[in-house]
KEDREN-219521 format. One record per residue (C-alpha): residue in one letter; x, y, z; residue number from 1. Coordinates in nm, 2 decimals. Each point is the difference from the previous one (the first is absolute). Example, Ala and Ser with C-alpha at 12.3 -4.5 7.8 and 13.67 -1.06 7.14 Angstrom:
! KEDREN-219521
@residuo: a&x: 1.23&y: -0.45&z: 0.78&num: 1
@residuo: s&x: 0.14&y: 0.34&z: -0.07&num: 2
This chain:
! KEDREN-219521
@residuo: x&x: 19.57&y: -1.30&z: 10.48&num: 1
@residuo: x&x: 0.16&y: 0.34&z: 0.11&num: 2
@residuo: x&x: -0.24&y: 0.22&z: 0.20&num: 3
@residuo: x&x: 0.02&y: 0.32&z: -0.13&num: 4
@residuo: x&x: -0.03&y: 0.31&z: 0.23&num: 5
@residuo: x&x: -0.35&y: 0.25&z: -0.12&num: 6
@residuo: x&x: 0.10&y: 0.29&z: -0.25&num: 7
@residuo: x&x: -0.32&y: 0.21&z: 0.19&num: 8
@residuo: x&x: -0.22&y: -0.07&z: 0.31&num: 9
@residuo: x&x: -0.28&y: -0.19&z: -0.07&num: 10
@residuo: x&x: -0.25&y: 0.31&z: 0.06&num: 11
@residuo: x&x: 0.01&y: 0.35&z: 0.10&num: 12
@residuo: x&x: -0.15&y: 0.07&z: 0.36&num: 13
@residuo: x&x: -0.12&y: 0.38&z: 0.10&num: 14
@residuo: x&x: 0.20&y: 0.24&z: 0.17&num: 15
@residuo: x&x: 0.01&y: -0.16&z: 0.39&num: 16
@residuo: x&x: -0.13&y: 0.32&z: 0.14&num: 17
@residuo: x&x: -0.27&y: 0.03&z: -0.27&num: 18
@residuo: x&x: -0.11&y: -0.37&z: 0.04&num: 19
@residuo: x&x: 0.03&y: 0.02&z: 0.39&num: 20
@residuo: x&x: -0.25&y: 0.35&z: -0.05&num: 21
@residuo: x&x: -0.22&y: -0.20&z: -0.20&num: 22
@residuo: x&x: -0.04&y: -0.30&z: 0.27&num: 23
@residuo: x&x: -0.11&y: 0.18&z: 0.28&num: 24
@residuo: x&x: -0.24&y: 0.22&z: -0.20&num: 25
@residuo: x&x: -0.14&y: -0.37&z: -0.13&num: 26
@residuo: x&x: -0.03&y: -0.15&z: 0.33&num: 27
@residuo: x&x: -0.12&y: 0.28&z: 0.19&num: 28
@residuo: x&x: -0.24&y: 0.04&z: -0.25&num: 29
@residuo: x&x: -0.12&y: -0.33&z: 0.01&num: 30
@residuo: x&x: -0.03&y: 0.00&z: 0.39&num: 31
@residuo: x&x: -0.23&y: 0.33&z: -0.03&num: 32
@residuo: x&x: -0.18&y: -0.21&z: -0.28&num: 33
@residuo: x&x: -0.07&y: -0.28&z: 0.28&num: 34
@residuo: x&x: -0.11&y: 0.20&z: 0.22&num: 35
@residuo: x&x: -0.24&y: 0.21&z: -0.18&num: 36
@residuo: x&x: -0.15&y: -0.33&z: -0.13&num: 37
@residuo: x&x: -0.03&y: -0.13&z: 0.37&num: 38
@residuo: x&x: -0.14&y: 0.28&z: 0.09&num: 39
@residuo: x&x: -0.26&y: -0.04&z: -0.30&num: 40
@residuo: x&x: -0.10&y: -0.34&z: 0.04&num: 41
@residuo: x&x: -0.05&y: 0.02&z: 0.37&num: 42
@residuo: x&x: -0.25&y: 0.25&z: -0.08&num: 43
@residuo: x&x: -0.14&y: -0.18&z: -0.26&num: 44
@residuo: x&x: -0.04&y: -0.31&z: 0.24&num: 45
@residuo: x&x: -0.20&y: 0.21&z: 0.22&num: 46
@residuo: x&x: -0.27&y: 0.12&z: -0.25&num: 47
@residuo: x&x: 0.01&y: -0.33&z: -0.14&num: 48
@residuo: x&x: -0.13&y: -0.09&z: 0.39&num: 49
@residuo: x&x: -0.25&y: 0.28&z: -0.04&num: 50
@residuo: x&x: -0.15&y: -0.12&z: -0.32&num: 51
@residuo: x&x: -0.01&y: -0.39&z: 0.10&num: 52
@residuo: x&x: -0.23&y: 0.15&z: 0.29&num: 53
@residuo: x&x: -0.21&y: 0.26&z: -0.15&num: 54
@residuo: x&x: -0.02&y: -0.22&z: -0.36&num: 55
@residuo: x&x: 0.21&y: 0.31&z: -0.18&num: 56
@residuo: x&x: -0.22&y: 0.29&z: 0.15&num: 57
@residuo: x&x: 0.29&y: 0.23&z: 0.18&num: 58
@residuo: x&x: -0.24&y: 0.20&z: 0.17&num: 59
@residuo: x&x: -0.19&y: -0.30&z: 0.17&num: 60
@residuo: x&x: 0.07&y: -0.09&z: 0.35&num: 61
@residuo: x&x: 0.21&y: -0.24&z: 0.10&num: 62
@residuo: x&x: 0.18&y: -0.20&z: 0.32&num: 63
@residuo: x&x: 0.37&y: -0.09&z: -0.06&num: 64
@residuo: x&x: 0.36&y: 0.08&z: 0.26&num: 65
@residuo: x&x: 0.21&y: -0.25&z: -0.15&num: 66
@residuo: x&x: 0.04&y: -0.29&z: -0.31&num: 67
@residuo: x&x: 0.24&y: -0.27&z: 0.00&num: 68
@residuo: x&x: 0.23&y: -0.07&z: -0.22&num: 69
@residuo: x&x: 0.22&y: -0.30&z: -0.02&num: 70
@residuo: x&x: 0.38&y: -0.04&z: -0.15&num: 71
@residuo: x&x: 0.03&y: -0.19&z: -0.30&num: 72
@residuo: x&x: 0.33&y: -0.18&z: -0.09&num: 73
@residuo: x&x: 0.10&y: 0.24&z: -0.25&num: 74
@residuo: x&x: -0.06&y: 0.33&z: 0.30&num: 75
@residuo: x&x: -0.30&y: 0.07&z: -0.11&num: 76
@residuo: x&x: -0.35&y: 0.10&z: 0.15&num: 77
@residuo: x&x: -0.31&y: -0.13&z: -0.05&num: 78
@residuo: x&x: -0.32&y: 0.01&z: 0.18&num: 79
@residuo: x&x: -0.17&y: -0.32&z: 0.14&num: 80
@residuo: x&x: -0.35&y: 0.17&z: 0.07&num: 81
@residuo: x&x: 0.03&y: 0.04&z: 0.34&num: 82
@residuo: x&x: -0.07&y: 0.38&z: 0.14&num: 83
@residuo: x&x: -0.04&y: 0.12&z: 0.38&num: 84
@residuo: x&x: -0.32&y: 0.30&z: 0.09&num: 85
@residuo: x&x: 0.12&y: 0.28&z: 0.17&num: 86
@residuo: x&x: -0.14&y: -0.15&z: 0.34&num: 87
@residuo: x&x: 0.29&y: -0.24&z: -0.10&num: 88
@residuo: x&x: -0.27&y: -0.31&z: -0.06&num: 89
@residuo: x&x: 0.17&y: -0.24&z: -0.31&num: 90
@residuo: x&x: -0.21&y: 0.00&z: -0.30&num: 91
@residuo: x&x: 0.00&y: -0.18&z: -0.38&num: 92
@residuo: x&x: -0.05&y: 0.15&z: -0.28&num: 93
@residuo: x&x: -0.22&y: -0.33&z: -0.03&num: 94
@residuo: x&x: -0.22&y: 0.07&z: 0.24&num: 95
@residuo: x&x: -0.05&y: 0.32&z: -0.05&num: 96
@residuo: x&x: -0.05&y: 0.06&z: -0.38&num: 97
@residuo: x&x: -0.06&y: -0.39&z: -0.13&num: 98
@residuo: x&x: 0.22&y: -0.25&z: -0.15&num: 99
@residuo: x&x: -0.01&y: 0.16&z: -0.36&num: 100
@residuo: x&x: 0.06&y: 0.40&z: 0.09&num: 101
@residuo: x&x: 0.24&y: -0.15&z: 0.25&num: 102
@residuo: x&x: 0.21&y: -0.19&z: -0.26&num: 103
@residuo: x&x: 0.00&y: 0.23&z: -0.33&num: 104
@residuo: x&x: 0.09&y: 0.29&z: 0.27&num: 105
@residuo: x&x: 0.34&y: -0.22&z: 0.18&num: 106
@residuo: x&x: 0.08&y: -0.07&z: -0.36&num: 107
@residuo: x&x: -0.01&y: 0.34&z: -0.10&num: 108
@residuo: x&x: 0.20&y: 0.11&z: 0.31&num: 109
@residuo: x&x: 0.26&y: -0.23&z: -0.07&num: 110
@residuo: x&x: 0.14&y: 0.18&z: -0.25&num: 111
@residuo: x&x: 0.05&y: 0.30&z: 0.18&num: 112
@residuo: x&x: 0.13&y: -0.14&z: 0.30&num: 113
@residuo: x&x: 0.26&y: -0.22&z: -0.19&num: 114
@residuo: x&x: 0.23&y: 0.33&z: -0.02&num: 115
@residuo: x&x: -0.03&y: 0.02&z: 0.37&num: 116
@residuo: x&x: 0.34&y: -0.20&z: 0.04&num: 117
@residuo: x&x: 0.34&y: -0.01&z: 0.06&num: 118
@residuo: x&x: 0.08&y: 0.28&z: -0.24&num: 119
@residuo: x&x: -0.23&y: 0.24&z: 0.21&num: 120
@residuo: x&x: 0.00&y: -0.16&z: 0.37&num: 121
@residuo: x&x: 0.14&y: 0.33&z: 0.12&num: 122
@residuo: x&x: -0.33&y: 0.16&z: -0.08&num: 123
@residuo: x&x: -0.28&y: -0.26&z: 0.09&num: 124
@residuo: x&x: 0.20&y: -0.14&z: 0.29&num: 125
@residuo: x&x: -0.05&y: 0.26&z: 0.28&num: 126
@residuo: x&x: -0.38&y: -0.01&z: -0.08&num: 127
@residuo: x&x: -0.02&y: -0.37&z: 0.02&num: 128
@residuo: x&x: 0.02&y: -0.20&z: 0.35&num: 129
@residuo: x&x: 0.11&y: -0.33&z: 0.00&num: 130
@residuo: x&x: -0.25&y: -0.28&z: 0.03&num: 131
@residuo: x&x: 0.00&y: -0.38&z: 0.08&num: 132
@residuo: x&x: 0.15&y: -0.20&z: -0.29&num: 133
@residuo: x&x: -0.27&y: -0.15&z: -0.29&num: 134
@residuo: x&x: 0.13&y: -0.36&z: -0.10&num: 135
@residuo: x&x: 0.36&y: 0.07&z: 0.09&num: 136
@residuo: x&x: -0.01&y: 0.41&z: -0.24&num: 137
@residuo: x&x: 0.03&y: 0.33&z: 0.20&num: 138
@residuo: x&x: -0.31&y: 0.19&z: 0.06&num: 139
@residuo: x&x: -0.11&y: 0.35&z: 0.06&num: 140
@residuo: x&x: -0.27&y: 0.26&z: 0.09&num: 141
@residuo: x&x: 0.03&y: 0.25&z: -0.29&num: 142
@residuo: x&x: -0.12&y: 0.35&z: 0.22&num: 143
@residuo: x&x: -0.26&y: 0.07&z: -0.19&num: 144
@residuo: x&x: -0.04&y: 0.38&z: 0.14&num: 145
@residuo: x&x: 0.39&y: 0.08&z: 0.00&num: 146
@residuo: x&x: 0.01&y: -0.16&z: -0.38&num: 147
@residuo: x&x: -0.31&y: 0.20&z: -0.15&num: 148
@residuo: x&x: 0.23&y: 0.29&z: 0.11&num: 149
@residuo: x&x: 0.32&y: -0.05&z: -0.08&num: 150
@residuo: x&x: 0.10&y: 0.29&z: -0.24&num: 151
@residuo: x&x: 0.02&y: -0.10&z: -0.36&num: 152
@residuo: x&x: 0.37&y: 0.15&z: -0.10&num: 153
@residuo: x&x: 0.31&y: -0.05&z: 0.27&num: 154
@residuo: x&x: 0.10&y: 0.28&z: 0.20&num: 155
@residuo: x&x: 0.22&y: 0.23&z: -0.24&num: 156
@residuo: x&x: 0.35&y: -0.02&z: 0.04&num: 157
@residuo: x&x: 0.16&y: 0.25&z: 0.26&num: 158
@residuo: x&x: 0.16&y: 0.27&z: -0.12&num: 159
@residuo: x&x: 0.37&y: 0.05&z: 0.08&num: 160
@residuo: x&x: 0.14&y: 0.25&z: 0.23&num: 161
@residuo: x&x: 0.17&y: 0.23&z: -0.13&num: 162
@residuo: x&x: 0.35&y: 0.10&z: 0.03&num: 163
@residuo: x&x: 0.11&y: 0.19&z: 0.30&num: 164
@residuo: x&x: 0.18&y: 0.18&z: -0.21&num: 165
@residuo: x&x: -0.34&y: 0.16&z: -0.11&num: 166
@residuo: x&x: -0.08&y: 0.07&z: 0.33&num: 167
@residuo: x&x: 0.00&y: 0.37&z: 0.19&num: 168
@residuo: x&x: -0.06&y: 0.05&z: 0.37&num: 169
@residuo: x&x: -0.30&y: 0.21&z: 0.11&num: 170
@residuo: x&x: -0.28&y: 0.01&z: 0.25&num: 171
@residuo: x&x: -0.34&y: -0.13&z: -0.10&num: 172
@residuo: x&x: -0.33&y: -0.01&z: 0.14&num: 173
@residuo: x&x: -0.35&y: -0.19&z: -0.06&num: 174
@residuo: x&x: -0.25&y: 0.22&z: 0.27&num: 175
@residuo: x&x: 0.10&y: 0.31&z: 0.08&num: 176
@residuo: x&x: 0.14&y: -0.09&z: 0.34&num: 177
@residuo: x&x: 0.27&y: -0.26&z: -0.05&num: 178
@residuo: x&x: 0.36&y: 0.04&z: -0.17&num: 179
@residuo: x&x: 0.24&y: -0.22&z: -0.06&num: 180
@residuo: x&x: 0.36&y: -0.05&z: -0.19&num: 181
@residuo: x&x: -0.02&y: -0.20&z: -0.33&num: 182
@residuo: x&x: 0.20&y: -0.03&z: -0.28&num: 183
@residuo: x&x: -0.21&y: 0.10&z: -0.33&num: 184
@residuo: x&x: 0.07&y: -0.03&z: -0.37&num: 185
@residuo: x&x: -0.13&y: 0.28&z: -0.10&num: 186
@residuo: x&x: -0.10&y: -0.16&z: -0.37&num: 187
@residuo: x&x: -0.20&y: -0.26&z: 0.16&num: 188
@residuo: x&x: -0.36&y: 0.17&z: 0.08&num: 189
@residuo: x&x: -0.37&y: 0.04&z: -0.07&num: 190
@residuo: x&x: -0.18&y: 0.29&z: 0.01&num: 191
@residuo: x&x: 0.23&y: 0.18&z: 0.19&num: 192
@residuo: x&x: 0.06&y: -0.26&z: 0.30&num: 193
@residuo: x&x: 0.33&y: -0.16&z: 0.04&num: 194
@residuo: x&x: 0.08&y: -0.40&z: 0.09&num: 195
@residuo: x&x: 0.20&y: 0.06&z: 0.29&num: 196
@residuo: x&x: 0.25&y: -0.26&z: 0.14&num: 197
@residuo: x&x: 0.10&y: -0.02&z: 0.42&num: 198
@residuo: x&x: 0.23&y: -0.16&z: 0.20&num: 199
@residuo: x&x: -0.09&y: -0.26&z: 0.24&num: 200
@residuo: x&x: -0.05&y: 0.23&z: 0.26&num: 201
@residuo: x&x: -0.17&y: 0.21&z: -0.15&num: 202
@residuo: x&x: -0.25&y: -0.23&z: -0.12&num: 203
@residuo: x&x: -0.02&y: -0.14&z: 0.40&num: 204
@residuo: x&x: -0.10&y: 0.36&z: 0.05&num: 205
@residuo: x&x: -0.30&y: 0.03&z: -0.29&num: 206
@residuo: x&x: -0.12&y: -0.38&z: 0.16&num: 207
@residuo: x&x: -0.06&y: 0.14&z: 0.32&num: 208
@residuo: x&x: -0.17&y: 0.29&z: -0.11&num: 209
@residuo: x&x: -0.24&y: -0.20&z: -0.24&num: 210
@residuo: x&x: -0.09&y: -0.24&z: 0.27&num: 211
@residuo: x&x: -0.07&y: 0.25&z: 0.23&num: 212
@residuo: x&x: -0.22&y: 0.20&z: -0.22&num: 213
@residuo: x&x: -0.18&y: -0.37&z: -0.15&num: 214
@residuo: x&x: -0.06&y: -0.02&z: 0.42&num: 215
@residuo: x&x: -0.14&y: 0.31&z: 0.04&num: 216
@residuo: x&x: -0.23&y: 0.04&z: -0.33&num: 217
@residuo: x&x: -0.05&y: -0.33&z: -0.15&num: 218
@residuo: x&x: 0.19&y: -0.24&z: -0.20&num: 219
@residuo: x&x: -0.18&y: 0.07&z: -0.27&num: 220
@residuo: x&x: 0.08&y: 0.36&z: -0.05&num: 221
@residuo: x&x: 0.41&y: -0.05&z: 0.04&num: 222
@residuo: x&x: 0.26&y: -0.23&z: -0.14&num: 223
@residuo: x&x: 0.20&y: -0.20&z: 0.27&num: 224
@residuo: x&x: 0.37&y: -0.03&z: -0.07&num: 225
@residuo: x&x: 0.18&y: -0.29&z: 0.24&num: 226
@residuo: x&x: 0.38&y: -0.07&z: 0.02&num: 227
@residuo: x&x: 0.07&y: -0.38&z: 0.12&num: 228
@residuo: x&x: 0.29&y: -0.05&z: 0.17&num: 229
@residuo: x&x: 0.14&y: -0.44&z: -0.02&num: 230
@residuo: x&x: 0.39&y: -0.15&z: -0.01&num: 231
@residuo: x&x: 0.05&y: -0.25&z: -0.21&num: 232
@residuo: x&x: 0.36&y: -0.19&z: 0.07&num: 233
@residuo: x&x: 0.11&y: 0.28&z: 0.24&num: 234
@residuo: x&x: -0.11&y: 0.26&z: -0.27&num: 235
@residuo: x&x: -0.25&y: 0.27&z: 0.06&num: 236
@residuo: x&x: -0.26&y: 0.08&z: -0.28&num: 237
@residuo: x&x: -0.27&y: 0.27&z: 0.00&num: 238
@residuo: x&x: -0.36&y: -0.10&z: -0.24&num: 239
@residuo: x&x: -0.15&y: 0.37&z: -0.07&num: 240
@residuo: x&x: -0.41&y: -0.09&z: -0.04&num: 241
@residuo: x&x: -0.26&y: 0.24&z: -0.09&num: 242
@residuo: x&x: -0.37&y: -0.10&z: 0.04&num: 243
@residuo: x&x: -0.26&y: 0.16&z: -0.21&num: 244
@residuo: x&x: -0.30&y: -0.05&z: 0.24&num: 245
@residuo: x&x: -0.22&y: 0.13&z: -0.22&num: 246
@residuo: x&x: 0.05&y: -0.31&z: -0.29&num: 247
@residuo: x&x: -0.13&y: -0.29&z: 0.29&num: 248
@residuo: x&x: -0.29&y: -0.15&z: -0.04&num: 249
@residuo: x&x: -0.05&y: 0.14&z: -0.41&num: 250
@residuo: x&x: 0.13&y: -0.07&z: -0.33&num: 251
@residuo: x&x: 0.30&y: 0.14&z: 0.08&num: 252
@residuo: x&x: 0.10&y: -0.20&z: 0.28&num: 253
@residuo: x&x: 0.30&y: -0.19&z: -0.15&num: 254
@residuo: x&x: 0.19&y: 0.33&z: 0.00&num: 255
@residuo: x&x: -0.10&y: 0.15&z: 0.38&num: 256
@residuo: x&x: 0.36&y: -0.15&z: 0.06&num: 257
@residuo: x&x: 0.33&y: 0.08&z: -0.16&num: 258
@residuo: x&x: 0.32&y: -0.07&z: 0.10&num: 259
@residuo: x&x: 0.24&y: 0.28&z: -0.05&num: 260
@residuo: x&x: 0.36&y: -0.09&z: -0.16&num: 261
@residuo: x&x: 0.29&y: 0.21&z: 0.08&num: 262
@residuo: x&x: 0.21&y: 0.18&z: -0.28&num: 263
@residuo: x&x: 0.36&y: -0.04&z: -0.03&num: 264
@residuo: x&x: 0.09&y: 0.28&z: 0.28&num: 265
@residuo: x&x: -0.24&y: -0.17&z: 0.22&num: 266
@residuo: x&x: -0.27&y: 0.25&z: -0.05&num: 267
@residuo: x&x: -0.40&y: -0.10&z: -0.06&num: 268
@residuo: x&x: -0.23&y: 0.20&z: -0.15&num: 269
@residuo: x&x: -0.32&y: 0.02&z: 0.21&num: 270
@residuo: x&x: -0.33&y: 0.11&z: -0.16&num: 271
@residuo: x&x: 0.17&y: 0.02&z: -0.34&num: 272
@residuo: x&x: -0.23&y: 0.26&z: -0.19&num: 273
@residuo: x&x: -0.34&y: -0.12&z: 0.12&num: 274
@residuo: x&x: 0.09&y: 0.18&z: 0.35&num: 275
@residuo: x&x: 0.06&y: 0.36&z: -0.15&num: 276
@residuo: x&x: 0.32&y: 0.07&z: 0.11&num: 277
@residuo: x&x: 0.11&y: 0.33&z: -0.09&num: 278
@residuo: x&x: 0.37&y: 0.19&z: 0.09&num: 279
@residuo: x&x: 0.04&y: 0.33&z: 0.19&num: 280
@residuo: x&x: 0.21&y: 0.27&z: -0.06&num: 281
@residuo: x&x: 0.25&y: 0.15&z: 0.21&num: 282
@residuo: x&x: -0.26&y: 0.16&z: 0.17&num: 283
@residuo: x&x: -0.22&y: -0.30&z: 0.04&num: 284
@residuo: x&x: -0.26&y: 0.10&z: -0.26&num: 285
@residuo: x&x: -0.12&y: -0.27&z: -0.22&num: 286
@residuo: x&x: 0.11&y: -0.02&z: -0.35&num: 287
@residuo: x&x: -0.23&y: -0.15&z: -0.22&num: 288
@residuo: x&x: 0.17&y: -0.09&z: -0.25&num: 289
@residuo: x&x: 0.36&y: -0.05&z: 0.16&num: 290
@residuo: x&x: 0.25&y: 0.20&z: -0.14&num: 291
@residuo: x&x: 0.37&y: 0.02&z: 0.14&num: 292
@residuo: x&x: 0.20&y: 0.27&z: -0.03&num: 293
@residuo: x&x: 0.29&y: -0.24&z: -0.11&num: 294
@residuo: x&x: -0.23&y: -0.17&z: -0.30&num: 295
């Protein structure tokens, strides 16, 4: 028999750039997807907690820190009815509620915290600590407190600097007293105020001042900026962190931290809009809204 070469290809792929487009939109959505449901379910495990306790009256009292959950083979979660008070004393559901209450209510968990596994570890795994194995499977303390308020949705994407090409340099200010050098894009405001963007020393300059006005007034009143000096391999690296003191201790608290990332010239933009930032003039008078003379 003579092999004979194909007249065509056996099928017709996308354009590379097109399908390679189309692969990171599917798998980053699908990693948002898993971590939304995480976040979902480890909610849902904690109510499901609440109404084992109270018998599915929300606004009933009830004791519980922490429930255990233990691997299956598959990744999985699920609960083995074993719950700790928040005086840290190890309970049953058992012994608290009854056999039958006890049983319907694990086997109704169950299908909740099946989706709590390997598909969404990033999300229940820092609320979880690790526990003495159960007949040779991983086990956890599920957080009760820290999973009742995880946010529903994932943190929105962050929005991408924009070009330094858009940029302009001008003076801004946020109370009256203090002015600094920024770079501005003068399309990128709200109600007048401008996102400015500093150089590292600059931003050294706003930390010291916000510390020392959080020292004399209050944490709660100011915003603390901190720049963190480390080498890594002989190379030096500065972490820009502002604390929102005001967010600790509420239901705000996951975001009383945010890390700060650098644009491509090496410039962070502290206090965004929230902080009011406006620009000054040539003869340091606020503008509000920002207009150059060059735009």
């Amino acid at each position: 028999m003579t092999d004979q070469p194909p007249t065509r290809p056996a099928y017709r792929l996308p354009d590379s750039s097109a399908l390679g487009a189309a692969t990171d939109k599917a798998l980053n959505n699908a990693e948002r997807a898993h971590e939304q449901l995480g976040r979902v379910m480890a909610v849902v495990t904690a109510a499901a907690v609440r109404d084992i306790l109270t018998g599915c009256k929300p606004d009933a009292p009830f004791d519980a820190a922490a429930v255990e959950l233990v691997e299956d083979a598959d990744g999985s979660l699920f609960p083995n009815g074993r719950y700790w008070t928040m005086a840290g004393d190890e309970r049953t559901f058992t012994e608290t509620v009854g056999l039958t209450e006890a049983g319907n209510g694990i086997h109704d968990m169950s299908g909740w915290t099946a989706y709590l596994n390997d598909n969404t570890r990033d999300v229940w795994g820092p609320l979880c600590t690790k526990l003495t194995d159960r007949d040779g499977r991983p086990a956890y303390a599920l957080d009760l407190a820290q999973a009742a308020t995880l946010p529903l949705d994932p943190p929105a994407p962050a929005t991408p600097a924009r070009p330094a090409s858009a940029m302009v340099d001008v003076m801004v200010c946020a109370n009256d007293r203090d002015r600094y050098s920024a770079k501005v894009d003068p399309a990128d405001q709200r109600d007048g105020h401008v996102r400015p963007w500093f150089d590292l020393g600059t931003v050294r300059r706003i930390a010291s001042v916000s510390q020392a006005e959080a020292a004399e007034h209050g944490h709660g009143s100011f915003d603390t900026v901190h720049v963190l000096d480390g080498t890594v391999d002989r190379t030096a690296h500065a972490v820009v962190l502002v604390i929102c003191w005001m967010y600790l201790g509420g239901e705000r608290h996951e975001r009383a931290t945010e890390i700060l990332q650098p644009n491509e010239d090496g410039r962070y933009a502290v206090g965004g809009h929230d902080w009011c930032w406006y620009a000054l003039d040539g003869d340091l008078n606020p503008q509000i809204p920002f207009q150059p003379a060059a735009v």
